[in-house]
N, C-alpha and C positions, 0 to 999 in steps of 0.2 A: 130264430132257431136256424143253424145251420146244417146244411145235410151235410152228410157224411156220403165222403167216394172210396165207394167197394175197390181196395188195389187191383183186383183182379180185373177187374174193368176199364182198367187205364192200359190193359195187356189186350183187349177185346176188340175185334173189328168185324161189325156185324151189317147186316143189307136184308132187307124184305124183299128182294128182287132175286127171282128164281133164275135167271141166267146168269148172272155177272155171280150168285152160290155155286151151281154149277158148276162153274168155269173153276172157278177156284178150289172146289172138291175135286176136283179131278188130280190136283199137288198137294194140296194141304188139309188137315185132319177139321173135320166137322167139329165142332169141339160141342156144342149144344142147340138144341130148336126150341126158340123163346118162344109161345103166344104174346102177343103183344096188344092187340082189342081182335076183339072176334074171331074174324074169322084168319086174320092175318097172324102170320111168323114173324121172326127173323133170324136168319141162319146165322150162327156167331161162330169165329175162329181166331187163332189167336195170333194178334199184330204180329208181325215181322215186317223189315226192312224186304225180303224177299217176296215177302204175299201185299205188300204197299204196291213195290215194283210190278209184281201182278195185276193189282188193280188197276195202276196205272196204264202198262199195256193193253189190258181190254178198254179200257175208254181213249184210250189213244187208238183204237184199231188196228194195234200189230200185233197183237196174240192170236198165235196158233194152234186148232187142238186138233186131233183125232174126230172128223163129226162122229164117229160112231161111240165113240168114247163119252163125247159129250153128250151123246144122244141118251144112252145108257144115265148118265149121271143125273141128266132129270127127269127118266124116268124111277130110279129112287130117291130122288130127293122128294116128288111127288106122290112117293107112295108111304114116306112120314108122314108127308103133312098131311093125306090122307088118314092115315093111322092116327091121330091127333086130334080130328074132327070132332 
């Protein structure tokens, strides 16, 4: 049997890691919060050439944010997945 791939998920770039979500909520639109097992998420948005390029900046270490900004951003991001519990 073969699965079948959801088109919308070939548009989807998702992370269980609440900094590098963050970071990227800070520019681009949260699009959904997966449970994934337990107690874990995964925060999903939608690919671009421009949130790639983001990604890549924070793992290359030249992304820049506002700490206050960032600060804020996971304290609600943390207060979904709180809500979710």
């Amino acid at each position: 049997m073969h699965d079948r791939i959801n088109k919308k998920q070939i548009n989807i770039w998702s992370s269980t890691d609440l900094a590098i979500s963050a970071y990227l909520a800070l520019s681009f639109d949260l699009l959904d919060l997966n449970r994934v097992e337990g107690n874990r998420f995964e925060f999903r948005f939608k690919k671009s050439t421009e949130l790639e390029e983001a990604v890549n900046a924070y793992f290359n270490k030249s992304a820049t944010v506002n700490p206050a900004d960032y600060f804020q951003k996971i304290k609600f991001l943390k207060s979904l997945l709180y809500s979710r519990s």
